[in-house]
C-alpha positions, 0 to 999 in steps of 0.5 A: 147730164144724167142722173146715172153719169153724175154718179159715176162720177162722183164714184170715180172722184171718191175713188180717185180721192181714196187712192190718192190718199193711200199713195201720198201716206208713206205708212200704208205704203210700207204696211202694203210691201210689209205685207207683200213680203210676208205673203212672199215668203209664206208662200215659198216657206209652203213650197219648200216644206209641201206642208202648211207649216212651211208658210209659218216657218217662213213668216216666223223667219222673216219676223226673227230677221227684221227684229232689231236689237240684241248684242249678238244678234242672235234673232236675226242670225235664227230668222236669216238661217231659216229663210236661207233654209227655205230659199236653198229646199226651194232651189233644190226640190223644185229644179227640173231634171236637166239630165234626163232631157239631154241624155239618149236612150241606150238604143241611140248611142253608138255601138262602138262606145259600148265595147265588148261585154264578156 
């Protein structure tokens, strides 16, 4: 075998050895969705507002979400208000105009549907 194999190998055995490790640790599994979440909503905090201080909204509102504590939960009731917020300027502004596809130009409706003018 040579030399230029061997370490291939042992490059693929150290990487093998290293995803193992991240697979088998429960936290850094967490700590990887944790972080996936808040990209997530960083991205659609952005979308929504058209301005970088939507991503910070976003964040801010999951952080306010996922607190624990406090007789009334008055956190987490700010942070899910805040990314209902996003979610619902998501579904609004970024929705295609479905009306203007379906309907026909004025030239192509029947004539009898127009009536009489004067």
């Amino acid at each position: 075998m040579s030399i230029m194999v061997r370490r291939k190998r042992e490059k693929l055995n150290e990487f093998e050895k290293k995803v193992l490790e991240i697979i088998s640790d429960p936290d850094k599994i967490l700590k990887f969705f944790d972080a996936a979440a808040y990209l997530g909503i960083a991205y659609f905090g952005y979308r929504a507002a058209k301005h970088p201080a939507g991503a910070l909204a976003g964040v801010i509102g999951l952080k306010l979400a996922t607190t624990m504590g406090g007789t009334p939960p008055v956190s987490q009731i700010a942070g899910l208000s805040i990314l209902g917020t996003i979610g619902a300027l998501n579904v609004r502004w970024n929705r295609q105009p479905d009306v203007e596809a379906s309907t026909p130009p004025p030239e192509e409706l029947p004539s009898e549907n127009l009536g009489e003018i004067g």
